[in-house]
RODO-892452 format. One record per residue (C-alpha): x, y, z; residue number from 1. Coordinates in Angstrom, 1 decimal, always signed. Layout:
# RODO-892452
{px = X&py = Y&pz = Z&seq = NUM}
...
//
This chain:
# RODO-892452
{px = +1.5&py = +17.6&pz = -15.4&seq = 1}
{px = +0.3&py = +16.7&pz = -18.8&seq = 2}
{px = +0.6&py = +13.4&pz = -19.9&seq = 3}
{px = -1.5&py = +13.4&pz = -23.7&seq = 4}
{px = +2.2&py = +14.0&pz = -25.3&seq = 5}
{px = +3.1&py = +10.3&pz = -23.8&seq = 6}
{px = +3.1&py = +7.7&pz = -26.5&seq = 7}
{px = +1.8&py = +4.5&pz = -25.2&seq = 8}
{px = +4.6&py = +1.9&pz = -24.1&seq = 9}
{px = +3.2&py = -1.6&pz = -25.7&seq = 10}
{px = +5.1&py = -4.7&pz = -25.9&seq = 11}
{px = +7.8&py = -3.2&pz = -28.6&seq = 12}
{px = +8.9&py = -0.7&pz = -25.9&seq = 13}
{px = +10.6&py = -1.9&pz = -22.8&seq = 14}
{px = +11.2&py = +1.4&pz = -21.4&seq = 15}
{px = +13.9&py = +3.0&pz = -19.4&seq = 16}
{px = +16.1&py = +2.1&pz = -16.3&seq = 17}
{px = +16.3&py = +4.7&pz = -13.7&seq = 18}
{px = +19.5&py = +4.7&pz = -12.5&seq = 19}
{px = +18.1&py = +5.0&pz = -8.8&seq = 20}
{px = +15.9&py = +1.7&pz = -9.1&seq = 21}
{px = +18.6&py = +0.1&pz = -11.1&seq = 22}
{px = +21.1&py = +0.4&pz = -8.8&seq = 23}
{px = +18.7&py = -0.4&pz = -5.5&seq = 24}
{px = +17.5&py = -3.6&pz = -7.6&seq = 25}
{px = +21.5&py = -4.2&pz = -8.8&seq = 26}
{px = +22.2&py = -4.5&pz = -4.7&seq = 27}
{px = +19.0&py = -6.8&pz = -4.0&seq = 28}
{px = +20.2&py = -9.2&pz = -6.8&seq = 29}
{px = +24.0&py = -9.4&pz = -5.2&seq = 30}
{px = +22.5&py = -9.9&pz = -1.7&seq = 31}
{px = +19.8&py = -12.8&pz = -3.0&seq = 32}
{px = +23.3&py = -14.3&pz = -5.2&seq = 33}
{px = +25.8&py = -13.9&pz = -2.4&seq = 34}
{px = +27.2&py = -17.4&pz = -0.9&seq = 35}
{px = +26.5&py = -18.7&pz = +2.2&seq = 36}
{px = +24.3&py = -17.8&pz = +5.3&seq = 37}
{px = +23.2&py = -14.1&pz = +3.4&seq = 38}
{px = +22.0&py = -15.2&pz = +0.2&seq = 39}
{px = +20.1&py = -18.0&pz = +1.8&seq = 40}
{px = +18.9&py = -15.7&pz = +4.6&seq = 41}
{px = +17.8&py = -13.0&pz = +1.6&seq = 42}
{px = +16.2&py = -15.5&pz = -1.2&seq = 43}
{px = +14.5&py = -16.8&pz = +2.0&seq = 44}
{px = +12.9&py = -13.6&pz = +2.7&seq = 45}
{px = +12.3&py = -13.1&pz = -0.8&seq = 46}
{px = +10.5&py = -15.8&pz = -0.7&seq = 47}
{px = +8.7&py = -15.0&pz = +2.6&seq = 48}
{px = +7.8&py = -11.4&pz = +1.1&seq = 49}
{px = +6.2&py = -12.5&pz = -2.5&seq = 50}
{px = +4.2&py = -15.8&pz = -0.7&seq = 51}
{px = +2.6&py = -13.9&pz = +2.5&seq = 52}
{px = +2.3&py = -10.2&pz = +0.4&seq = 53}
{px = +2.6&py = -9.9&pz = -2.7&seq = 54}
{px = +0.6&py = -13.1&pz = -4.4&seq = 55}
{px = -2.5&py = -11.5&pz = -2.2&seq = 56}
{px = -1.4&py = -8.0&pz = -3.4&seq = 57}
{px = -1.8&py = -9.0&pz = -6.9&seq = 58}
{px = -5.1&py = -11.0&pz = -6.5&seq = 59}
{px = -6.9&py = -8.2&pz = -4.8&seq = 60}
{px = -5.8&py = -5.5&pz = -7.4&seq = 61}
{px = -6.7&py = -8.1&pz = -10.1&seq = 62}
{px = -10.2&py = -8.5&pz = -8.7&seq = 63}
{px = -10.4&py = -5.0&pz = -8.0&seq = 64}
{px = -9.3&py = -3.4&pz = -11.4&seq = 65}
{px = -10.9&py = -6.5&pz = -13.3&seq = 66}
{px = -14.6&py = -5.5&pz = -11.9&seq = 67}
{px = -13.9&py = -2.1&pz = -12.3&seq = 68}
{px = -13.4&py = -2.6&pz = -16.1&seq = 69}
{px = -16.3&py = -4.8&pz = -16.3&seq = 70}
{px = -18.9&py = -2.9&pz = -15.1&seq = 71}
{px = -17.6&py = +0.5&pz = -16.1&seq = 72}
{px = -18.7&py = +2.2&pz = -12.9&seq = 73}
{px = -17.9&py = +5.9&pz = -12.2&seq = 74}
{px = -17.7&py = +5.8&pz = -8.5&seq = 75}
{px = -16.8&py = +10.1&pz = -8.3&seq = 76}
{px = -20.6&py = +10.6&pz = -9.9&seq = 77}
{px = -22.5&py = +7.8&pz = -7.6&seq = 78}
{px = -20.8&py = +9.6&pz = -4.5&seq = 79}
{px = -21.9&py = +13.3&pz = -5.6&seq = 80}
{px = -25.2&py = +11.9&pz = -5.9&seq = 81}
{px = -25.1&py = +10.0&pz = -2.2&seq = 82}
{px = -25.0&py = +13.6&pz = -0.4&seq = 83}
{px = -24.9&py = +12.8&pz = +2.7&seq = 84}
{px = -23.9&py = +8.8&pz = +2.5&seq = 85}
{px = -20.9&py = +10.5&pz = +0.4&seq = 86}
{px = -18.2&py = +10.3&pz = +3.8&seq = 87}
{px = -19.2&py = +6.7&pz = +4.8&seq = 88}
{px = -18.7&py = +5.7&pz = +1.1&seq = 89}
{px = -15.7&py = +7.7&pz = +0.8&seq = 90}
{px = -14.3&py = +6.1&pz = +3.8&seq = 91}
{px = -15.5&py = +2.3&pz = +2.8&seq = 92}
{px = -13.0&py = +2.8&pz = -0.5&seq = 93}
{px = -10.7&py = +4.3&pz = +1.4&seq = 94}
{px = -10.4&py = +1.4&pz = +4.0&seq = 95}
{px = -10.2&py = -1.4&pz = +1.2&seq = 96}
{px = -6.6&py = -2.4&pz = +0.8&seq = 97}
{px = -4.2&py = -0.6&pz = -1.3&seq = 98}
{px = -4.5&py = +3.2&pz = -2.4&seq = 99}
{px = -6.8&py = +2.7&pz = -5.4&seq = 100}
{px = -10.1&py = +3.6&pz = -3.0&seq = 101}
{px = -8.4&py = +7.0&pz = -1.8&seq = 102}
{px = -7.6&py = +8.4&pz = -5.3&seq = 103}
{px = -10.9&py = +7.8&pz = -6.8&seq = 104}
{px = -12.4&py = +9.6&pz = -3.9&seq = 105}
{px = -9.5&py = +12.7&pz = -4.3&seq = 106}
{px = -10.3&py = +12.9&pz = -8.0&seq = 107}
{px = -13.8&py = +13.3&pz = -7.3&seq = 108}
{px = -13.1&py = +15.8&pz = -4.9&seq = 109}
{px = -11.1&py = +17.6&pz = -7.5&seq = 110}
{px = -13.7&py = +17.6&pz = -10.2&seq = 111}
{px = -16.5&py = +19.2&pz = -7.7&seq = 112}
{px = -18.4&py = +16.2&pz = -7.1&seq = 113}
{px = -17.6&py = +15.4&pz = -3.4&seq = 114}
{px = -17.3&py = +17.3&pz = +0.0&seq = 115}
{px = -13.5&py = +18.0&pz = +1.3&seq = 116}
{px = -14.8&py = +15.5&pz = +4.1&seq = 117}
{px = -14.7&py = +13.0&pz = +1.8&seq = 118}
{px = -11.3&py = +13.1&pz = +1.2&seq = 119}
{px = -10.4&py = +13.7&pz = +4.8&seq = 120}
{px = -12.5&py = +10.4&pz = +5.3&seq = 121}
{px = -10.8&py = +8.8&pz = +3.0&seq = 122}
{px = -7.5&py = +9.1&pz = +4.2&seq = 123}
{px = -8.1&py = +8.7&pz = +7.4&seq = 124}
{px = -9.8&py = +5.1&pz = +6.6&seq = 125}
{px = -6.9&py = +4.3&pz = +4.5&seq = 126}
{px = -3.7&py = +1.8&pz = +5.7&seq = 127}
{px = -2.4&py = +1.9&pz = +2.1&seq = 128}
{px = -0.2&py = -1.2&pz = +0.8&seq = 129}
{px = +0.4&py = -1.9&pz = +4.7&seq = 130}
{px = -2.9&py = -3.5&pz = +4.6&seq = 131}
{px = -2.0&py = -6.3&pz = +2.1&seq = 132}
{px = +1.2&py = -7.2&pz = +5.2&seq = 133}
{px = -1.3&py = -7.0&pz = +8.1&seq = 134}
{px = -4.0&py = -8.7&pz = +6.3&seq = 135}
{px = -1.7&py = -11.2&pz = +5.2&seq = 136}
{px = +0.4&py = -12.3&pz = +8.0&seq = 137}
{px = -1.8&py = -10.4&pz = +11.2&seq = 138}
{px = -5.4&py = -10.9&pz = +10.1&seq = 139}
{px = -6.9&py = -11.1&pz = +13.3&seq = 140}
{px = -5.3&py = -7.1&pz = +14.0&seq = 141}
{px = -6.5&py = -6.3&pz = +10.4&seq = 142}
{px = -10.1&py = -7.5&pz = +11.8&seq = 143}
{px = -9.6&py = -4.8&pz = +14.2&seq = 144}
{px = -8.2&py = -2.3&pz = +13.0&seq = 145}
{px = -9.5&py = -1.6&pz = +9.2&seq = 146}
{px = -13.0&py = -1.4&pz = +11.1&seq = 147}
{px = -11.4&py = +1.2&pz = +13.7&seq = 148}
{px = -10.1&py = +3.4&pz = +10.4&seq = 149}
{px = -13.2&py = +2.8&pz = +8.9&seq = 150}
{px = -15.0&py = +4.0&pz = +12.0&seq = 151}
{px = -12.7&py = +7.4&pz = +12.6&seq = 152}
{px = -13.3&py = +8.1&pz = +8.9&seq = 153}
{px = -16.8&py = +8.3&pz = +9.2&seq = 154}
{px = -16.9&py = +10.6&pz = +11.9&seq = 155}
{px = -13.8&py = +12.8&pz = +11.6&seq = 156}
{px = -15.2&py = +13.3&pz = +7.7&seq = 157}
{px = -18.7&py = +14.6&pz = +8.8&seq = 158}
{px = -17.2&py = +16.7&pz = +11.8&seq = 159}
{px = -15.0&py = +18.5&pz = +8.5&seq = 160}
{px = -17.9&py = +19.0&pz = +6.6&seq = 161}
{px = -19.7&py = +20.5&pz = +9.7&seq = 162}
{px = -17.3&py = +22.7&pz = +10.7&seq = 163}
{px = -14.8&py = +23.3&pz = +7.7&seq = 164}
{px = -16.2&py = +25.5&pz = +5.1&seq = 165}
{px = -12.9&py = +25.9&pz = +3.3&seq = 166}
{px = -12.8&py = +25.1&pz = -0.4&seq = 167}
{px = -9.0&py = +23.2&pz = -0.9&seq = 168}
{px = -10.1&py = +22.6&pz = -4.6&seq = 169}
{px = -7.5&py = +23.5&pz = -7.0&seq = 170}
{px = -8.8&py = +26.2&pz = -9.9&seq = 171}
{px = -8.1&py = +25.7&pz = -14.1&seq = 172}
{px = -8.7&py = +21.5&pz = -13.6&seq = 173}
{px = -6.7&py = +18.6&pz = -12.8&seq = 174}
{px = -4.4&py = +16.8&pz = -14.5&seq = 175}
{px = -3.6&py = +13.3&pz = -15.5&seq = 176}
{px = -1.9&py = +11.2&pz = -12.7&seq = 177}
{px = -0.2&py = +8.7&pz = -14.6&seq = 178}
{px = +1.5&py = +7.8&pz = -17.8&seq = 179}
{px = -1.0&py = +4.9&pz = -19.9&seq = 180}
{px = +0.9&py = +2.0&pz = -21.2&seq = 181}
{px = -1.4&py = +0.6&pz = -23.6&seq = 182}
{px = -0.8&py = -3.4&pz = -24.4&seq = 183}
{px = -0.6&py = -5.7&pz = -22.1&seq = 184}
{px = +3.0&py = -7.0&pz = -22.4&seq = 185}
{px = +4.7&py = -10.3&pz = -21.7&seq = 186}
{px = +6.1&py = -9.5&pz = -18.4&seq = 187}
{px = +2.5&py = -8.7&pz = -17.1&seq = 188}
{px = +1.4&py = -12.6&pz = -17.9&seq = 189}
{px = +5.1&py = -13.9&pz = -16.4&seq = 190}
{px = +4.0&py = -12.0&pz = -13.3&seq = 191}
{px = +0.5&py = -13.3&pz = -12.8&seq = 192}
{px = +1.9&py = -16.8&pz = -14.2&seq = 193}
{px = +4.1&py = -16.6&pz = -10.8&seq = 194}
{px = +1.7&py = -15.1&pz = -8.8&seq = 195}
{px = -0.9&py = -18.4&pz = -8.9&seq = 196}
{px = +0.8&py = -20.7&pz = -7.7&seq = 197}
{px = +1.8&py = -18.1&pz = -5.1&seq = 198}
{px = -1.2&py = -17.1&pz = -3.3&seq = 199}
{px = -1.9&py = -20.9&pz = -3.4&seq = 200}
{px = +0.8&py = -21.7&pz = -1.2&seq = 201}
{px = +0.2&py = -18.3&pz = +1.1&seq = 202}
{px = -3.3&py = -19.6&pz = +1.6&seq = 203}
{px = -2.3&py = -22.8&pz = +2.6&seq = 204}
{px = +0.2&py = -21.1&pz = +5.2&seq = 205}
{px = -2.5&py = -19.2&pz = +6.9&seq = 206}
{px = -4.6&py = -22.7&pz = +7.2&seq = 207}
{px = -1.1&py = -23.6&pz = +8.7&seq = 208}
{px = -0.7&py = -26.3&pz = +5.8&seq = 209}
{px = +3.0&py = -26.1&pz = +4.3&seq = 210}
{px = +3.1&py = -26.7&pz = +0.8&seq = 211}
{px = +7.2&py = -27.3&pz = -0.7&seq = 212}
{px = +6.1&py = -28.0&pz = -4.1&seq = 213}
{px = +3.0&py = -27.5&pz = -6.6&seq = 214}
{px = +3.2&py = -29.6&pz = -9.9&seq = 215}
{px = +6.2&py = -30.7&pz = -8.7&seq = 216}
{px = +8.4&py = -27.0&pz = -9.0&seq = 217}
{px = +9.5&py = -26.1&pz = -5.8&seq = 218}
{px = +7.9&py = -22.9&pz = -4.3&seq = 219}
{px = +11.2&py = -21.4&pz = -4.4&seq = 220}
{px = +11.7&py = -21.2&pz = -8.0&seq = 221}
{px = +8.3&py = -19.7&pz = -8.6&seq = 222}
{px = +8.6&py = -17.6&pz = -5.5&seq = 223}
{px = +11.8&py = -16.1&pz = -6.9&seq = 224}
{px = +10.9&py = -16.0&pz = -10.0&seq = 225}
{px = +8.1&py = -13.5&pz = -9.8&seq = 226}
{px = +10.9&py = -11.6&pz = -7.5&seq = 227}
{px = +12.4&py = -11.2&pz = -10.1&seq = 228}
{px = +10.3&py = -10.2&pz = -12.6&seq = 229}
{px = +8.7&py = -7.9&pz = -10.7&seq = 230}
{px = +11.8&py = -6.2&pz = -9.8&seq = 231}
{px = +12.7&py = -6.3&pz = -13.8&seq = 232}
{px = +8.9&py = -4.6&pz = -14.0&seq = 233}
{px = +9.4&py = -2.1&pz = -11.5&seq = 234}
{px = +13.3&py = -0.4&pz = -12.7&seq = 235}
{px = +11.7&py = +0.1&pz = -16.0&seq = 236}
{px = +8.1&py = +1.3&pz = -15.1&seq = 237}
{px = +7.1&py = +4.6&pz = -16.4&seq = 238}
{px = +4.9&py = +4.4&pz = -13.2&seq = 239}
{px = +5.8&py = +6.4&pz = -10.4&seq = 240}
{px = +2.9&py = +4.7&pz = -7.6&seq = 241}
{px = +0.1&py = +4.6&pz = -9.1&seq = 242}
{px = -1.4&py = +3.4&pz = -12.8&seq = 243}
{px = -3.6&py = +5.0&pz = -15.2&seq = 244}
{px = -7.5&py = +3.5&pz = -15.2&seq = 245}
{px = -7.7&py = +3.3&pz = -18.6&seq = 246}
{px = -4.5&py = +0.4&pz = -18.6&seq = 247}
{px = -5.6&py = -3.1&pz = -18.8&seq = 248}
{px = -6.4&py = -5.1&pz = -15.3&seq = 249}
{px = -3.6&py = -7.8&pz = -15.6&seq = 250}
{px = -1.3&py = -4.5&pz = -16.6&seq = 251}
{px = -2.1&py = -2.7&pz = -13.7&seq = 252}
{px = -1.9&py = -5.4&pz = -11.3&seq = 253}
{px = +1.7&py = -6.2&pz = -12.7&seq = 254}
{px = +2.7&py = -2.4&pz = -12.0&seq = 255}
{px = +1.5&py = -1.7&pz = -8.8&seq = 256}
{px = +2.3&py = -5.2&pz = -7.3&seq = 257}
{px = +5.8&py = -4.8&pz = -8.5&seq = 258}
{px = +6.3&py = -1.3&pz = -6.7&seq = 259}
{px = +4.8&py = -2.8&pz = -3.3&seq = 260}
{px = +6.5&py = -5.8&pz = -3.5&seq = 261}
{px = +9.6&py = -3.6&pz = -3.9&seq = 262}
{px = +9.1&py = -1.9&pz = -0.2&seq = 263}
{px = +7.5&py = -5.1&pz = +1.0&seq = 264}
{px = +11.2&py = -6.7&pz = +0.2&seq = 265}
{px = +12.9&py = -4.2&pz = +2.1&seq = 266}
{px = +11.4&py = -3.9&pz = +5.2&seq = 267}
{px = +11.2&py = -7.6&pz = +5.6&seq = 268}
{px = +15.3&py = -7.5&pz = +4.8&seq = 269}
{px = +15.6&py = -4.6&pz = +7.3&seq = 270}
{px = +14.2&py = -6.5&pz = +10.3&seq = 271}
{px = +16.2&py = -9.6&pz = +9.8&seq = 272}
{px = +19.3&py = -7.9&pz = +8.7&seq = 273}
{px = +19.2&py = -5.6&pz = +12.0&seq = 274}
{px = +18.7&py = -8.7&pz = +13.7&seq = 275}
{px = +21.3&py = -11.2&pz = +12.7&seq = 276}
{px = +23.8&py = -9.0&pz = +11.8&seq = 277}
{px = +23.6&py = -5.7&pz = +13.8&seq = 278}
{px = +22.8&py = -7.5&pz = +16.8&seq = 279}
{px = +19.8&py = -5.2&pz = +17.5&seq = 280}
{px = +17.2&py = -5.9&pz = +20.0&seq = 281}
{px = +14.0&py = -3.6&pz = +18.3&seq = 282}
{px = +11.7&py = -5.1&pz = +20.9&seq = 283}
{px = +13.8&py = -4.0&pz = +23.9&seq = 284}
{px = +15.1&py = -0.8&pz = +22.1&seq = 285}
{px = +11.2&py = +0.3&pz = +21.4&seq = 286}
{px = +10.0&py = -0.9&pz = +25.0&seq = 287}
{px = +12.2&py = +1.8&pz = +26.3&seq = 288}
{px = +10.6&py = +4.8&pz = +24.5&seq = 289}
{px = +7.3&py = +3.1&pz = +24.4&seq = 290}
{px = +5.1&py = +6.2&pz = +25.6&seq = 291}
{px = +6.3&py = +8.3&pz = +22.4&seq = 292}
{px = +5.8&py = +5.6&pz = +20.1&seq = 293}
{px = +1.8&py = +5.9&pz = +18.9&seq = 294}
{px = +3.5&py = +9.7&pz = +18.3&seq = 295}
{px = +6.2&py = +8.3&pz = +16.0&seq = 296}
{px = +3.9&py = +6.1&pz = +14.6&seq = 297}
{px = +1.6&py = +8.9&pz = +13.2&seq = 298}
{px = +5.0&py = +11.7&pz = +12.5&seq = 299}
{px = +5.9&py = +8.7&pz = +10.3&seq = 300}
{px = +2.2&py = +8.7&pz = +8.8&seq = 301}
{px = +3.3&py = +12.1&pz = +7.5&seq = 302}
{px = +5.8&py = +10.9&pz = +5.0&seq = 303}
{px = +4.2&py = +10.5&pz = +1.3&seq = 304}
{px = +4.5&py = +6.7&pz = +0.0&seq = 305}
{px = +3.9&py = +3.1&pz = +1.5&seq = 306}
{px = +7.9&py = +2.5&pz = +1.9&seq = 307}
{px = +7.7&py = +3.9&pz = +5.4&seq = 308}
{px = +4.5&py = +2.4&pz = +6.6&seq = 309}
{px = +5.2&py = -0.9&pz = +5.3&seq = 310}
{px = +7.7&py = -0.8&pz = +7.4&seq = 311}
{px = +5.8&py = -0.3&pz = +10.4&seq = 312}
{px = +3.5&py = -3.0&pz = +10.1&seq = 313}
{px = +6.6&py = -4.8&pz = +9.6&seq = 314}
{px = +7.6&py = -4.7&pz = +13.2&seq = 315}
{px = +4.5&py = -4.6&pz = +14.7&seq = 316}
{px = +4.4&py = -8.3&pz = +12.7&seq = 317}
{px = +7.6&py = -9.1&pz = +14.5&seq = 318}
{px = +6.3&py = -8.0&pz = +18.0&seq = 319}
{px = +8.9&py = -5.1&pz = +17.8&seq = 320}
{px = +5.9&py = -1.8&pz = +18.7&seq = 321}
{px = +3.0&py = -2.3&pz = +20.1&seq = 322}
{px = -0.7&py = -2.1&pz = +18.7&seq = 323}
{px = -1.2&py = +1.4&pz = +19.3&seq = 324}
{px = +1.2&py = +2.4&pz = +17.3&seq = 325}
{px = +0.5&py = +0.8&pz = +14.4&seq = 326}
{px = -3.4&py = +2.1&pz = +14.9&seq = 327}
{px = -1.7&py = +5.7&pz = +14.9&seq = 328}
{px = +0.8&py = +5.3&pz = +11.4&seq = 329}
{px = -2.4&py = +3.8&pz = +9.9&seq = 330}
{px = -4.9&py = +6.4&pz = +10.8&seq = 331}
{px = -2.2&py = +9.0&pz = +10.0&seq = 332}
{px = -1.1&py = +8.0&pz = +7.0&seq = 333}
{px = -2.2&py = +7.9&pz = +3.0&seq = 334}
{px = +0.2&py = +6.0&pz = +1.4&seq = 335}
{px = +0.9&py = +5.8&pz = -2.4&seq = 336}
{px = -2.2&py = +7.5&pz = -2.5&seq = 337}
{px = -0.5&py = +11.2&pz = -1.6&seq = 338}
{px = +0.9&py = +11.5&pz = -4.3&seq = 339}
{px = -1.9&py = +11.6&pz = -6.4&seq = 340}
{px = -3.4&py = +13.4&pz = -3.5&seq = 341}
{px = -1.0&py = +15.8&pz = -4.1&seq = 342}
{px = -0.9&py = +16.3&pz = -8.2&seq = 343}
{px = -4.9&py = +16.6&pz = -8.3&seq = 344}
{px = -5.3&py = +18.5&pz = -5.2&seq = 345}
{px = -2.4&py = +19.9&pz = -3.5&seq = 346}
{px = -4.0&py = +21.9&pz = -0.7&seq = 347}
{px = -6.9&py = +19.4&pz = +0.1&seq = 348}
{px = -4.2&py = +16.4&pz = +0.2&seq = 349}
{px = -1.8&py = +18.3&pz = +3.3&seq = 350}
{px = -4.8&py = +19.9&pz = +5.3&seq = 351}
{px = -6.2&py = +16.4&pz = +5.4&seq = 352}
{px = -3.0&py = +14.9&pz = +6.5&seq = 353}
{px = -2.9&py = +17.3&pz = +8.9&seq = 354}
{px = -7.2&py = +16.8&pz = +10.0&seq = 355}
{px = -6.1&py = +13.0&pz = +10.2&seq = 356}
{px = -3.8&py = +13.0&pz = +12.2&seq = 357}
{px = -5.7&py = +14.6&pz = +15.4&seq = 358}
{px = -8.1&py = +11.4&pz = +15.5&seq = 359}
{px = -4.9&py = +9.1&pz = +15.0&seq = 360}
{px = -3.6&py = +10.2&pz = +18.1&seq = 361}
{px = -6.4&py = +10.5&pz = +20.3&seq = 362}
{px = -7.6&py = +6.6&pz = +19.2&seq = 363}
{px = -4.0&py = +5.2&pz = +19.4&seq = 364}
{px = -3.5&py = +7.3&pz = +22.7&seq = 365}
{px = -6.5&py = +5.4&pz = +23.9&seq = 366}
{px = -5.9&py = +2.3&pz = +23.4&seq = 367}
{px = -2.0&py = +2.9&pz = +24.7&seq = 368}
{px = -3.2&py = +4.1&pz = +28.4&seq = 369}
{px = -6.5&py = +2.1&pz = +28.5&seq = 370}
{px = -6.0&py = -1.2&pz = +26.6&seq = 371}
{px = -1.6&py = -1.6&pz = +27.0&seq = 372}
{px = -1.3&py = -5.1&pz = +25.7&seq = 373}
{px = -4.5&py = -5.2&pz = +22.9&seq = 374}
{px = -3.0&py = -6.9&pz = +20.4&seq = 375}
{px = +0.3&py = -6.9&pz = +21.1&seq = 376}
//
């Protein structure tokens, strides 16, 4: 995939809709507009989604990408020089929230500098963008468990290196993983404007301290309106999951916030929906097949993306699966950062699925016969 040929979208270029995003963001706008009980039930969960998620989504990729650019660090050459520290490093980055951690590691990998352990570590420590729910509305299970990934990182990565003497590495180079944008455009500062005020008020609700207004704007209008513009962000990225590192901090925070906040939005509309309106019971309907779940839990780590495992910690939030389960989707799976995974390293990105997925059963397996009700 070559991207030189790109010209740089700056604030003169909007960019294309996608008629897939347009018309999925075309049906969240009806739903949050529609009268009565389901618009009030959706911008309320709109609302819910950008305050709890998002707002701390876009402050940790804004720290994250802002020190990166500062101290111009090239993590891929300090890990090919820690030898034998390279897995626990590997699986530190990959256990930080988000996806940006596993895809430095895979593009070191792919340029020779680190072991295939590595990546395997990496992955395995990885939640992906589920990590900014957990973290967010479950922070006592995100205590737990980001140590637990952390932990099976470490070790399944050197077991790899031991015993797997397999070289996944692509030949003739990698390629670019993402279109640059260039500028920093309006709708980047209308995002972070929005964002403020909202990871204020999330704050305050994990001190269990309501806050209805800040400078006297309701938290709804602010709440909505970075919704909104994110959504707006999002149908007209050139982005597909990740952004390019050379992109400005505030630019890349806009990007990737708006395509979690996306997933974020539907999984939090799923579970209610299915609730008040279906008349389903998830917590009785899951109790019944709840040996098999910490299986379906890492099948579903399998699929490429955060949509999926978003989803997941989604009803472990609302009580719906039980602990285990969500240990076993987020040792499984690599979220947003597969895809990458998969461009730079095709071959190293599924046999480390696959390596990851043996410790996310025997941990979550565990915990199901020997600790039941952990967490739940």
């Amino acid at each position: 995939m070559n991207t030189t040929a790109l010209p740089e979208i700056g604030l003169a270029r909007l960019g294309q809709f996608r008629p897939r995003r347009l018309l999925l963001v075309a049906a969240l706008v009806a739903l949050a507009l529609a009268p009565g009980e389901l618009g009030a039930l959706t911008r309320g969960l709109m609302q819910d989604a950008f305050v709890q998620v998002s707002a701390f989504v876009a402050a940790t990729l804004l720290l994250f990408y802002g020190l990166e650019k500062l101290f111009r660090f090239d993590m891929g050459v300090a890990m090919g020089k820690a030898k034998t520290m390279q897995v626990p490093i590997a699986a530190f980055l990959g256990a930080t929230p988000g996806c940006g951690g596993a895809v430095v590691v895979v593009a070191a990998y792919a340029s020779g500098k680190v072991s295939f352990g590595a990546v395997v570590a990496t992955l395995t420590a990885t939640m992906g963008d589920a990590a900014f729910l957990l973290i967010a509305t479950r922070p006592e299970a995100a205590l737990v468990l980001l140590p637990i990934q952390f932990t099976a990182g470490i070790l399944t990565g050197w077991l790899i290196d031991r015993y797997v003497a397999v070289d996944y590495r692509p030949q003739g180079g990698a390629c670019e993983i993402a279109p640059r944008i260039g500028q920093t455009r309006l709708r980047d500062y209308a995002y972070l404007a929005a964002a403020i005020p909202g990871l204020i008020v999330g704050a305050a609700q994990i001190g269990q301290i309501e806050i209805t207004q800040i400078l006297g704007v309701p938290v709804a209008v602010f709440a909505l309106a970075g919704v909104f513009t994110g959504l707006a962000i999002w149908t007209i990225s050139p982005v597909t999951a990740m952004t390019n590192p050379a992109d400005r901090p505030v630019t890349r925070m806009a990007e990737e916030t708006s395509f979690i906040s996306v997933w974020v939005i539907i999984a939090y509309l799923a579970y209610d929906y299915a609730a008040a309106y279906a008349g389903l019971d998830l917590k009785a309907l899951f109790q019944s097949i709840a040996p098999v779940l910490p299986l379906i839990g890492a099948a579903i780590g399998f699929i490429p993306g955060c949509g999926p495992q978003v989803l997941v910690a989604t009803l472990y939030v609302n009580g719906a699966i039980p602990f285990s389960a969500l240990l076993a989707n987020a040792i499984s799976n690599d979220g947003d950062a597969l895809f990458p995974a998969i461009a730079l390293a095709p071959r190293a990105a599924i046999m480390a699925t696959v390596f990851s997925t043996i410790p996310a059963l025997i941990v979550a397996y565990g915990l199901y016969f020997f600790a039941p009700g952990f967490l739940n």
